[in-house]
N, C-alpha and C positions, 0 to 999 in steps of 0.2 A: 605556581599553580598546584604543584604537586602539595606542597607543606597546605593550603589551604585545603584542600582534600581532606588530609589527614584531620586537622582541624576542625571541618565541620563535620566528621565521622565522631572526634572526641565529644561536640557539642550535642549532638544526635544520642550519645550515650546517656550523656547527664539530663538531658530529660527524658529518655526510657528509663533511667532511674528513679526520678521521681514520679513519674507515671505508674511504676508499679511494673514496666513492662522486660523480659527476659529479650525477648525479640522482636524484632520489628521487619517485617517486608517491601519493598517500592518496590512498587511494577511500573514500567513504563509506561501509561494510558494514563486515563484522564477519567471524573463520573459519567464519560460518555464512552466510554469502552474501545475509544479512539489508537490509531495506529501512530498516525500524523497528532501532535500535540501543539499547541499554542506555549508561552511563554512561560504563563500563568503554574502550567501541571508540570512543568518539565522539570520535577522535584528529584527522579533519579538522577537526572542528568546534572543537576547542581550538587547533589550528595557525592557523586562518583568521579566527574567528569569523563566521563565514557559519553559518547554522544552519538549512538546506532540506535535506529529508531525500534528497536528489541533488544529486553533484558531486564534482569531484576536484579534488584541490590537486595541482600541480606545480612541483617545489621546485629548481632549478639555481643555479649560484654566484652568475650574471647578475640573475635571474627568480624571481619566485615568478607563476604562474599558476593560475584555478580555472574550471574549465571547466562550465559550468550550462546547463542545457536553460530552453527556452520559459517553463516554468511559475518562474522563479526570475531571470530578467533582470532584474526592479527590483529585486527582493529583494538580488536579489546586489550588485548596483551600490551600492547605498546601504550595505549591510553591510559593504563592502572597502573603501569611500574610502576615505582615507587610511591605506591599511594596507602601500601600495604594491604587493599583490599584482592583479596584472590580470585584469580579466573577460573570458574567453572564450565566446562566446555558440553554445554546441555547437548543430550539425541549422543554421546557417547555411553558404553556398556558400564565406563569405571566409575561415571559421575552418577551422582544421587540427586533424585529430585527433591525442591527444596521442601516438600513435607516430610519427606523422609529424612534430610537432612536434621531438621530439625528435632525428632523423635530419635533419632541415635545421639544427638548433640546436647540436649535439654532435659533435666530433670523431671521429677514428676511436679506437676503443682506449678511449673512454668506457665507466666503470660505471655502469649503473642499476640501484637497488637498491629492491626491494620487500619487503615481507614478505610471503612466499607462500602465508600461511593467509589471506589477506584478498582472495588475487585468483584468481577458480576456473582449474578446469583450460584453460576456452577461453579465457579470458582470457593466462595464463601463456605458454601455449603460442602463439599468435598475437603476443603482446608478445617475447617468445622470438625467434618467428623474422624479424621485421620487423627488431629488432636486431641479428642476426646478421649480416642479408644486406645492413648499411649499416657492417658492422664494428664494431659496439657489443656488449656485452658484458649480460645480467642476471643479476644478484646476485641471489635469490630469499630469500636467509636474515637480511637488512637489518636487524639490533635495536640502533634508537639512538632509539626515541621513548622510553623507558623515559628515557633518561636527560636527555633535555627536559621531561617531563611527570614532575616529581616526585613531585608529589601526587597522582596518577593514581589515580582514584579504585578498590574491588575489586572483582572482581567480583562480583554482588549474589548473596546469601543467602536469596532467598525461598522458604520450604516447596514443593515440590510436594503436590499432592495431584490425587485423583481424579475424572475428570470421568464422573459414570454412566452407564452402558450406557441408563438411563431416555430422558437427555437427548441422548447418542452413535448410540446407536440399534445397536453392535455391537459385538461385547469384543474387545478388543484380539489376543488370542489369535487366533480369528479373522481379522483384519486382517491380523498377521504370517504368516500361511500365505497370503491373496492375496500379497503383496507378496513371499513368495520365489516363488511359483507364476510370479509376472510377472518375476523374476530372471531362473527357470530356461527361459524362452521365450528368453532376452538370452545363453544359455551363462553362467551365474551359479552359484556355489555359494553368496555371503552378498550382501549388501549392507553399506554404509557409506552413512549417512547424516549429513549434516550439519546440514540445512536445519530450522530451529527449529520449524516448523508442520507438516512433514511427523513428523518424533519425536511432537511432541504429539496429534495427530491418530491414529497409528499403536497409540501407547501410551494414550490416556486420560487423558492427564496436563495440567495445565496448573500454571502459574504466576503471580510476578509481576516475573519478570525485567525485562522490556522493557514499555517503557510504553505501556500504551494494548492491550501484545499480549500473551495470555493463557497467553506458553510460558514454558519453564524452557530457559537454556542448558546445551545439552549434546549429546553423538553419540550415535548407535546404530549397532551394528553387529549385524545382524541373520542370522543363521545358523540350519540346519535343527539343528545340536549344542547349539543354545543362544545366548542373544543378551545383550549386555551394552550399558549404560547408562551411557556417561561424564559425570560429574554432580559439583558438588561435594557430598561426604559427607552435611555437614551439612543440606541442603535436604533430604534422606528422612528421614522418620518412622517407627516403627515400623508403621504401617498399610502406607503405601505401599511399604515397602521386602518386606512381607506379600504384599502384590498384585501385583508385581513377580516374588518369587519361583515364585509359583502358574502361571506363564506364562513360567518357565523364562528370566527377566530379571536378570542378574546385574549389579550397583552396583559401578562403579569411579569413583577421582580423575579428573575432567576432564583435570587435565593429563599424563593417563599415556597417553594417547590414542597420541601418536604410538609410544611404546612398547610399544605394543599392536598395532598396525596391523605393527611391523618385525617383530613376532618371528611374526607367524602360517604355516604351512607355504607353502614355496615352492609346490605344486600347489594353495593354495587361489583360487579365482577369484572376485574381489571388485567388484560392480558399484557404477560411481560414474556420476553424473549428472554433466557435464561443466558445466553452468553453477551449479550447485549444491552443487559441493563444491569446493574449493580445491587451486591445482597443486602446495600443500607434501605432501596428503594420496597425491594421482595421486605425485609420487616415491620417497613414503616406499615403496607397495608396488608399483613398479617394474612389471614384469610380470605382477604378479599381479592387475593391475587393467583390466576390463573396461570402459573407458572408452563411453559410452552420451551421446545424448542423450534418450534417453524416462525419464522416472522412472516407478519402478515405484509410485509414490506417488501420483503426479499428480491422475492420473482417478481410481483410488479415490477420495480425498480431496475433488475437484473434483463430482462425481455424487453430492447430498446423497442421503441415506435417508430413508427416507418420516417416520421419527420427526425426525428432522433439519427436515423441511420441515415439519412441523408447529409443531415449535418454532418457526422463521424464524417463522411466520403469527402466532403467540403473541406470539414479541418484538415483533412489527412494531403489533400492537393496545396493546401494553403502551409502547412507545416513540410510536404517533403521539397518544396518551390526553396521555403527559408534554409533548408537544410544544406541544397544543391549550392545556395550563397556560402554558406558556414564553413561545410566543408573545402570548396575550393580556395578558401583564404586559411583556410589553417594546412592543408597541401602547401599552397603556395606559399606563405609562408615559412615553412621551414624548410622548403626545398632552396630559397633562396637565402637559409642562414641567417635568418630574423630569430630574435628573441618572444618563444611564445613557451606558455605555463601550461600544467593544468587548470587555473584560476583563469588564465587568458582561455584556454579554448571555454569554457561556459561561457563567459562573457561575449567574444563570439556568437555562439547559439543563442542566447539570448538578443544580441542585439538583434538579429538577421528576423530572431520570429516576433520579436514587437514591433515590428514594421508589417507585419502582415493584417488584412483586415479581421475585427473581431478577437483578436490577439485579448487575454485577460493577464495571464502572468503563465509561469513556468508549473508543469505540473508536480514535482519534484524539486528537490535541489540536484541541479547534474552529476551526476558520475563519467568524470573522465579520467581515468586510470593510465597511464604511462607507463611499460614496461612492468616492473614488478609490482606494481601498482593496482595493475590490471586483477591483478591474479587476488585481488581482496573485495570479495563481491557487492558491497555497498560500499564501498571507499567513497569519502570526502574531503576533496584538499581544501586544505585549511594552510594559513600561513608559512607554516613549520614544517608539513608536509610537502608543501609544493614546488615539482620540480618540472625542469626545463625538458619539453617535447624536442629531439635531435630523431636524424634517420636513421637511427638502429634497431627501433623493435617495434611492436606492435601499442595502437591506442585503441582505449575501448572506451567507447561512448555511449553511457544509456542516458535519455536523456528525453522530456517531454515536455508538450504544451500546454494552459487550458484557452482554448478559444470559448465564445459564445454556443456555439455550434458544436462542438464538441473537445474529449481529448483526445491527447497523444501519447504516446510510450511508445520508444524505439531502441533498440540497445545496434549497433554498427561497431566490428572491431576492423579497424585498418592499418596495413603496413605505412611506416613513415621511410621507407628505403626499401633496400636489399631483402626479401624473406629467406629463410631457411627451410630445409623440409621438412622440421619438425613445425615450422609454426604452420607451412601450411598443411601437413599430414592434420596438426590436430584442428586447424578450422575445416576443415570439408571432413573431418566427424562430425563432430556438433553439425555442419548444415544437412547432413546426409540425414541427421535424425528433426533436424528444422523441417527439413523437406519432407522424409515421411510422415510427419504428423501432420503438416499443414495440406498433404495432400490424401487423407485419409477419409474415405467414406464410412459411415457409422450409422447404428440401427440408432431409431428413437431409444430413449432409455439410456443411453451409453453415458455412462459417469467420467468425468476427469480421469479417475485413477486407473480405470480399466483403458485408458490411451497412451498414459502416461509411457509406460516403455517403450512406444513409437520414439522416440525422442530419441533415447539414452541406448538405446540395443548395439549402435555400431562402438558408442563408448564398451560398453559391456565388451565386449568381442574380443578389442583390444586391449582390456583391465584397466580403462579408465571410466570415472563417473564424475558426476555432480550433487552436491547433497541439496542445492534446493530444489523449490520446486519447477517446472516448469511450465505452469501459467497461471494467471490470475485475472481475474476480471476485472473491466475498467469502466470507471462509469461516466456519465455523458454529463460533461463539464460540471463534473463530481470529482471524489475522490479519485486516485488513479489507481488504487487497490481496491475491489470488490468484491465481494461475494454473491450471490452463493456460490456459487460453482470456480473450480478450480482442476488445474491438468497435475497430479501431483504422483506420489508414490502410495502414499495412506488414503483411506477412506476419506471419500466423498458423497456425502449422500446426496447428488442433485443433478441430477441430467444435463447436459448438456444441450439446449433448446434454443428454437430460432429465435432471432435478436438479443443473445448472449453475445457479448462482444469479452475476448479473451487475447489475454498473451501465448507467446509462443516462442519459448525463449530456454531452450538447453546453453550450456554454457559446459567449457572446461579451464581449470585454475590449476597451473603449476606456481607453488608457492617460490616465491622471489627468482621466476622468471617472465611471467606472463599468461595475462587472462583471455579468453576468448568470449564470448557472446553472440547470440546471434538474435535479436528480436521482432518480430511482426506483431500486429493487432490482427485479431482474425474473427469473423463474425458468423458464428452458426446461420444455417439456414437451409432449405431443403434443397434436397438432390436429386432425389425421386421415388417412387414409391412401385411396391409390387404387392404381390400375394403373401408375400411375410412380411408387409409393416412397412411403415415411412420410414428412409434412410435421408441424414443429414449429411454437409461437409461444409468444409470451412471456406468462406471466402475473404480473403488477405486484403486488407484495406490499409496498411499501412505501404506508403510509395519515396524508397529511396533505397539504389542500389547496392548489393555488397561489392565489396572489394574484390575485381577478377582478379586480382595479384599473386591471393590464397588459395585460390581452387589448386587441386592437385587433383588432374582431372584422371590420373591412373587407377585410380579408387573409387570413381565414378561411374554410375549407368548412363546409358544412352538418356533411358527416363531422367533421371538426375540434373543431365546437363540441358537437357527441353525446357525441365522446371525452371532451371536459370533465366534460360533464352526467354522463356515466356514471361516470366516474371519483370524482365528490364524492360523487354518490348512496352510491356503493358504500364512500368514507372515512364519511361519514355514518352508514350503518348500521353499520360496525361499530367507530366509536368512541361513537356515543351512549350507549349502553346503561350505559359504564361512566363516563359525564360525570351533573354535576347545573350547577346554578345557573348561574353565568355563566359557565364553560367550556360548559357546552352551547349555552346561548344562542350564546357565538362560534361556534363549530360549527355551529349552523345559520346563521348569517348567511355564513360562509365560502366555504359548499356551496350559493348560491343559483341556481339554472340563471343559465349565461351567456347572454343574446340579445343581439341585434343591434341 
């Protein structure tokens, strides 16, 4: 693998040489400014073979570079040896961003060539002018992966169909009237949309384009005259192309998009979300585009509905039922000396939650990390990598559903035997800052980042941290990363507001000894209100216990251990009901009050 690496980095050259072009960039995303990618985009990933769903490869005559965040430094090192392409260890002081890198690297009169559906407008247009004003030049129109990726695989053909107003909780029709309402606040006659969750979500529609994520690739462009669906043909049915119509939705070829976008009237004013649509889309309509960063989508979409939030509560007894089966067979399991993987426990988790009702698929691919494994915060076993679960250290499991009804994301780190004091000194950190956030009252207004250090303060204390974030929004039987709103360390400009549904997940990683995790879903909502203002706090919907093994309750408040208590009580009750025989049995042995 490695030598084909190389290979098609050498092939990759020779046509930025006849292209004219000095350098060339792959971002990991897709012309829908996607996280999660289909087969089709996954052009970094064939170039580099690095396979973290964040990174960019940087291609020069000299240099191949790929530049990865915190959560992807071992991943990535061990995945590029020997491929000659170098690891740039991005959000460090020593590394250069890659437009800088490029202006210290590249002569004057240099072409950099992108393809401009893959890089949004803020991107384009800041990459744009950083080149300019070092006399470099970009290329935005770059198409020569077509002719190194021969076999490149098409893009995928899965039905859409409808996801019900039962389970959505609003008809789409509806939907499309807020979201020009929120246009015409912005001086908007349509919108253009990109962003695969926001379509899906807008429309009712979902997929199985993208794995793990329940959309259909495709645009919408949405107008008060009528609104069209760029899609390929064949993925609508006579139903949905039915349902469609009734809501004034009309079905064009995907790739007619930009021919669609040129010809529409010079006076029409077309809002685009500047990090969420791409700067081939921003030139195609020139002036007639309303360049914006608020999406008119966002909040809608981010502010679940009450039918929404029931569902969540449904999935979450329906997913921690599957989990209480998963985990006691992978216990048991290797408590009796059976041969089990990290490859085996997903398979596990999976089987246990496609047995449940309204079950769609997995919402991620699983992270189950073994010992030093742990300690690699997206870690995916893959053949090569996969090793065998014994009772010597700690497994961390993050790992989620999509039901009908909603999803899931739950991350659980459990001992497989014997613990030590350090592994449980460092899990009841991390829960101690689990616990202060998720038990945090907060005024209206209160952002992510002004929470954020609820989380990480007892790391701090003791000189340890975590460099990601600490939560992210999930959406309802969407993707399982969302925005807007996010619990991080950097700016976030977005309140934190009832039927937000967010993670709540500090972690800490000792490199090649073991990771910790600790994750809930937790859903804004009110607390109560005085003479200074409505105060929010979270309520924890996700129901499967931690591990009493790791508490080290000498570090502990009274408060601290109540939270425990109340916490399993409340997984307790409302996963028994639907457990019998030895799942319930582990169920109550799980949930036993912690003391001291």
């Amino acid at each position: 693998m490695k030598q084909e690496i190389i290979d098609r980095i050498n092939a990759l050259r020779q046509q930025m040489k006849n292209a004219g072009i000095t350098a060339t960039i792959i971002p990991q995303t897709d012309p829908h400014q996607g996280e999660y990618l289909a087969s089709h985009f996954q052009v970094r990933r064939f170039l580099s073979g690095f396979t973290g769903s964040a990174g960019t490869l940087v291609v020069t005559p000299a240099e191949a570079l790929l530049w990865a965040d915190s959560r992807y430094f071992i991943q990535a090192a061990n995945q590029l040896e020997g491929t000659g392409i170098k690891l740039m260890k991005e959000g460090l002081p020593a590394t250069p961003g890659i437009a800088d890198y490029l202006v210290q690297n590249l002569v004057k009169g240099s072409v950099v060539g992108v393809d401009g559906w893959v890089f949004s407008v803020n991107e384009t247009e800041a990459l744009r002018n950083t080149l300019k004003a070092h006399g470099l030049e970009l290329k935005v129109d770059a198409d020569i992966i077509d002719a190194v990726w021969t076999d490149r695989p098409a893009l995928p053909d899965a039905p859409a169909f409808i996801h019900e107003n039962k389970y959505a909780g609003r008809d789409a029709a509806d939907k499309i009237n807020d979201i020009l309402g929120n246009a015409r606040m912005q001086g908007a006659d349509a919108v253009f949309i990109s962003a695969l969750d926001e379509i899906a979500w807008a429309l009712n529609i979902r997929s199985r384009d993208v794995n793990c994520n329940p959309v259909a690739i495709s645009f919408l462009y949405i107008s008060p005259k009528g609104s069209t669906l760029f899609i390929l043909p064949e993925k609508i049915n006579a139903e949905v192309a039915d349902y469609l119509a009734k809501r004034n939705i009309a079905v064009a070829p995907y790739n007619s998009v930009a021919g669609f976008l040129a010809a529409l009237p010079a006076e029409e004013k077309v809002l685009l979300v500047a990090a969420r649509n791409s700067g081939a889309s921003r030139a195609i309509l020139g002036d007639r585009a309303i360049v914006t960063d608020i999406s008119p989508v966002a909040m809608l979409k981010g502010c679940k509905n009450q039918a929404q939030i029931e569902g969540t509560r449904e999935a979450m007894i329906k997913d921690g039922r599957a989990l209480v089966g998963a985990f006691r067979e992978i216990e048991e399991t290797v408590a009796a000396g059976g041969r089990l993987t990290e490859i085996g426990v997903s398979e596990i988790l999976t089987k246990y939650r496609s047995q449940q009702p309204l079950y769609f698929d997995m919402s991620f691919e699983t992270i189950a990390g073994y010992g030093a494994h742990g300690a690699i915060v997206h870690y995916s076993a893959t053949p090569e990598t996969d090793v065998e679960i014994s009772a010597e250290n700690l497994l961390l499991i993050d790992s989620g559903a999509q039901y009908l009804d909603g999803t899931t994301d739950i991350t659980r780190t459990i001992s497989m035997g014997k613990t030590t004091a350090e592994q449980r000194r460092d899990f009841t950190l991390v829960m101690k800052g689990h616990i202060a956030l998720g038990s945090q009252i907060y005024p209206e207004g209160t952002r992510g980042d002004q929470l954020d250090a609820l989380a990480r303060q007892f790391l701090w204390q003791n000189g340890l941290s975590y460099l990601h974030g600490t939560g992210h929004g999930v959406g309802h039987f969407l993707n399982v990363h969302e925005g807007p709103q996010s619990i991080r360390l950097n700016h976030v400009n977005t309140p934190l507001t009832p039927g937000m549904i967010t993670s709540n997940e500090p972690g800490l990683y000792r490199e090649n000894i073991h990771g910790i995790r600790c994750e809930n879903l937790v859903l804004t909502v009110p607390a109560f209100t005085t003479e200074f203002g409505n105060f929010y706090r979270f309520e924890t919907l996700t129901l499967f216990p931690f591990d009493l093994n790791l508490f080290d309750t000498t570090i502990m408040t009274d408060e601290e251990i109540k939270w425990v208590n109340d916490y399993h009580t409340m997984v307790r009750e409302k996963l028994a009901p639907g457990l019998t025989g030895a799942n319930l049995e582990w169920l109550n042995k799980k949930t036993q009050p912690l003391t001291r």
